[in-house]
N, C-alpha and C positions, 0 to 999 in steps of 0.2 A: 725561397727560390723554387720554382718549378720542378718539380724532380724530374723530367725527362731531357733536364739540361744541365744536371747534376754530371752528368759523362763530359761534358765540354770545359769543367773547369779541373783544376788543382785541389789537391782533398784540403778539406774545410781547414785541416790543421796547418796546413804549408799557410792557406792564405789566413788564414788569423796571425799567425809569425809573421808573415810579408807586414801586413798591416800595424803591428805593433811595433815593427823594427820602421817602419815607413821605408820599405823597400822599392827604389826608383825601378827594376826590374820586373813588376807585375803592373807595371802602369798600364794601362788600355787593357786589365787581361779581365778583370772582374772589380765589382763595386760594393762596397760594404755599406748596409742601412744596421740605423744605431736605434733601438727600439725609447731607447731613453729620450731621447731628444726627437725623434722623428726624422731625421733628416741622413741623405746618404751620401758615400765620399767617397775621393778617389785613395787608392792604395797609401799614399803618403802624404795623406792630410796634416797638416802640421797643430790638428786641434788634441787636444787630451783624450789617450785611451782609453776605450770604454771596458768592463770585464767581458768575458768570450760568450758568456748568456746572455747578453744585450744586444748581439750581432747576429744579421745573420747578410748573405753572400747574394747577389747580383752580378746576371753575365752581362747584363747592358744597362742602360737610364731609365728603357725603357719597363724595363719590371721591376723597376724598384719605383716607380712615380706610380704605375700600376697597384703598389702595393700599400699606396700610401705615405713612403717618403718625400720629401721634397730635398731639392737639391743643397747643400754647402754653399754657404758664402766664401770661405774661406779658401775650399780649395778648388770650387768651382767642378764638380764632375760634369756637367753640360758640355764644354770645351774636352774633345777628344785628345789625349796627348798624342804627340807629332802632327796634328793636325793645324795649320793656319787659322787662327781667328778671327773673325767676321770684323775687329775693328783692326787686322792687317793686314787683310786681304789687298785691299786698294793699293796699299805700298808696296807689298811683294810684288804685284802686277807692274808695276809701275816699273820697279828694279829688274822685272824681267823682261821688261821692252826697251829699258837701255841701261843694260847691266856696266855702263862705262861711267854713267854719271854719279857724281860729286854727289852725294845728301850733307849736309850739316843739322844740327842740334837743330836750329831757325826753321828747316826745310819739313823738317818730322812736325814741329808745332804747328805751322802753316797748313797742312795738310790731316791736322788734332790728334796730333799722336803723339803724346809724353817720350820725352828719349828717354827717360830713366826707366818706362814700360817697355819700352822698346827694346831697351838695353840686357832687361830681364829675361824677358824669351827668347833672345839669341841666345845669351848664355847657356838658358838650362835647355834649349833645342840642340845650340850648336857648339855648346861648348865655345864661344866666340862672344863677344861684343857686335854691334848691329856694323859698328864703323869697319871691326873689321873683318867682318863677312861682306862686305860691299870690297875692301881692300884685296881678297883674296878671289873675288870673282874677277876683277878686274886683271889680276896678275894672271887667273886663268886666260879670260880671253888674249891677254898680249904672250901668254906663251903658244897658244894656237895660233895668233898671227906672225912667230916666228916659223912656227913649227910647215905654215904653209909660205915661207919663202921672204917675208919681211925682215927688214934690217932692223937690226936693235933700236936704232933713235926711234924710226917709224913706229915702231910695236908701242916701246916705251911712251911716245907721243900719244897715241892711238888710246893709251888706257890710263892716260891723264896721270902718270908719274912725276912727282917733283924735278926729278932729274934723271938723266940715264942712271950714275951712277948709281941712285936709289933703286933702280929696277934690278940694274945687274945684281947690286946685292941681294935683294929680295926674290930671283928666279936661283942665285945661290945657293939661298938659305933654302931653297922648296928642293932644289933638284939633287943640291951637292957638285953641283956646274957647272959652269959659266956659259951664258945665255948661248952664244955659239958651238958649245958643245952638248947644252940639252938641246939643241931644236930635234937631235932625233928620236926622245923620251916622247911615251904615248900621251895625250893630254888626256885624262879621262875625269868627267865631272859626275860629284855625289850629290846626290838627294835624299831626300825622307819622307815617306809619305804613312800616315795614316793606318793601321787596321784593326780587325777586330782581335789580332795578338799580340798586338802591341803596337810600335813603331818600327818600322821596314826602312831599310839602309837600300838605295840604289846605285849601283856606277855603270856609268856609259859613256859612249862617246854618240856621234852623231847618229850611227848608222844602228849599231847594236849595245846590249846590255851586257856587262862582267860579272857583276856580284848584284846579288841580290839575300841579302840576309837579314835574320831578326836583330834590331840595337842593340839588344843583351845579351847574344849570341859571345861565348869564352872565345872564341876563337876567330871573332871577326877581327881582331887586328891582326892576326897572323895570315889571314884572306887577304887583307888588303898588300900585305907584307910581300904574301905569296905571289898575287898578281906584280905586282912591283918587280920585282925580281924576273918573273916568268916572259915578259912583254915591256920592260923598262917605261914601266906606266906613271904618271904623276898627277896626283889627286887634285881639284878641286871642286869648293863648292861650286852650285852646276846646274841648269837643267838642257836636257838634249831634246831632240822629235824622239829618240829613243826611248829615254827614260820618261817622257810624256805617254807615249804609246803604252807602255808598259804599265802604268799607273792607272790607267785607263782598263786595262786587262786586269790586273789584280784587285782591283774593285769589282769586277763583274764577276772574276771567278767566285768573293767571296760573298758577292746578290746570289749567286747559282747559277749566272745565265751564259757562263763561259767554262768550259771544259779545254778547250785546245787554245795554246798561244800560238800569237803568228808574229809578234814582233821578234826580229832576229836576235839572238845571242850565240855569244861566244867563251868555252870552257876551255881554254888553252892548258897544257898541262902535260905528263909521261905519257905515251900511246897505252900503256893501261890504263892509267885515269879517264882517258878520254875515251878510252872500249865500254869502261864502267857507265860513265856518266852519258854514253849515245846510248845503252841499254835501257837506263833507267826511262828514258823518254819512250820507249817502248809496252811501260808498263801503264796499260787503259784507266782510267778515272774509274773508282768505285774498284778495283782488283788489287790484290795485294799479292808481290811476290818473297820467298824465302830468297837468305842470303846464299843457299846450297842453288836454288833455282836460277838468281841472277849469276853466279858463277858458273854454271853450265851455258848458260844464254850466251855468255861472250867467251866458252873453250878452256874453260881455267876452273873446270869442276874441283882439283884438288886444291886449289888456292883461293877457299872462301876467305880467310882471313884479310889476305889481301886485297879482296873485293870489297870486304866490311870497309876498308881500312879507306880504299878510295873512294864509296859513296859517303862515310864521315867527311873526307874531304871537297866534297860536292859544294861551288860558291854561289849557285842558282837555287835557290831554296823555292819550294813551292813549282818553280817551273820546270827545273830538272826533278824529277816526286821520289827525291828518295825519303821521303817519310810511307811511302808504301812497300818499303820493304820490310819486313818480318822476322821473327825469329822462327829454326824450325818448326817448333811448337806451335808458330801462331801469335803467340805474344807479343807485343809492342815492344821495341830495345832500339838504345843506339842509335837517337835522335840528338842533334847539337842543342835544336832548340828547345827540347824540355819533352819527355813523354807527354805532357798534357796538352804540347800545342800539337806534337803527331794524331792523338787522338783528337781533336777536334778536326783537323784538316780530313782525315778516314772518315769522321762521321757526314762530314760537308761532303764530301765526294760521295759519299754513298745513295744522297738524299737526291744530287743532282740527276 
């Protein structure tokens, strides 16, 4: 590995344990070359472990083919985890130009796509089957076409339900309501896109973004939990002009060639939380501030803790930057998503 990229990852020992345990949690974070065989792999290769003096650590593909390895058959490191694959591209596109329609078994092979392929990377993407991530897109859109004034058969019509009664059940089971009493629950749809710290969780609705967090973030089910709660919001899978926009940004930020976002979000939350989290955005790319500093910034010098306490709770990760906050000393602390992705993100912003 490079040593001037040695700062950007997890010390050699956490990722040799990721690796050995085949930890789905360091997926996109670093690539392991096996000196024995020649060949390099993603975190949980499902091949036989090699001893820790056979290995050594890649931040991308790119320096480890540089180096000499060549890629896994088996687990494929080429293919970025959370990312679309060039032989699903076509179908996702397809689903996202008329997220109402019917696929069957027949319709994936016709278009050379194995369903039981198909069926695998929903799974381990979406924790879902392919049928029913089309099922539950669908139930989103017919709960936004109640939400903007359509009657249940129409909606239920609209997003090709076997029966009303089928839908009302299934907006039930989503809401805890019956279709006439959720239509005022916020529809807000999730995404996953791609990076180089993994795989990024998105929600949004048309206009703006809500969460934005790392997959293996401990506390993104209590984020989604929290919005739920906060704004009587109701998940599905999803993509918006928002969460498009947004994706489009957090790729540039991580080429270098974007510093400021402009797609709208929104941090609903106590008028502390949201004093905390309108300060953090005040804090310039490449600067780092103290938790003593960010609590004098918003009038609550004596109440650092509780300042810590709401940028921990920050659901905008990377957009809202509280990974540039600091320990008095300087030090890195008190990041959700792992000290080693705050220090990468500090070092990427510094370079910008």
């Amino acid at each position: 590995m490079i040593q001037s990229d040695l700062h950007l990852l997890p010390d050699e020992a956490t990722m040799f344990r990721a690796f050995v345990n085949r930890d789905a949690s360091f997926e996109g974070i670093f690539l392991t070359g096996v000196r024995t065989t020649g060949i390099f792999c993603r975190p949980t290769c499902p091949a036989r472990k090699p001893k820790r003096e056979n290995v050594e650590f890649f931040l991308c593909a790119g320096d480890a083919l540089a180096a000499g390895y060549r890629p896994c058959k088996r687990c494929k490191p080429m293919e970025a985890k959370g990312s679309v694959p060039d032989w699903l591209r076509p179908l996702m596109d397809a689903v996202d130009a008329d997220p109402l329609r019917r696929w069957t078994s027949q319709d994936l092979r016709t278009s050379g796509i194995d369903p039981a392929r198909a069926r695998r990377w929903f799974q381990a993407s979406y924790g879902m089957t392919f049928m029913a991530y089309l099922r539950a897109r669908r139930l989103g859109q017919a709960f936004s076409r109640i939400q903007e004034g359509a009657d249940i058969i129409e909606a239920s019509m609209d997003a090709d339900f076997d029966s009303v009664s089928g839908f009302c059940d299934a907006i039930r089971r989503k809401t805890g309501a019956s279709p006439s009493k959720a239509k005022d629950r916020k529809s807000i749809a999730v995404a996953q896109m791609a990076s180089p710290l993994g795989p990024i969780m998105l929600a949004g609705d048309e206009e703006a973004i809500y969460l934005i967090e790392f997959w293996d973030r401990r506390m993104l089910e209590t984020q989604f939990d929290s919005l739920e709660k906060r704004i009587g919001a109701v998940f599905f899978p999803g993509r918006t002009p928002a969460i498009e926009s947004m994706e489009r940004e957090i790729a540039a930020y991580f080429s270098g060639t974007l510093t400021v976002f402009e797609t709208p979000v929104r941090f609903p939350g106590s008028q502390h939380q949201e004093a905390v989290w309108r300060a953090l955005l005040e804090v310039p790319p490449g600067a780092t501030w103290t938790y003593g500093q960010l609590a004098e910034h918003v009038g609550k010098a004596t109440a650092v803790r509780s300042v810590a306490r709401a940028v921990g709770e920050n659901r905008l990760s990377i957009v809202v930057p509280c990974h540039r906050i600091v320990g008095a000393d300087g030090k890195l602390t008190g990041y959700g998503g792992g000290l080693w992705r705050k220090r990468f993100l500090l070092a990427l912003e510094s370079q910008s």
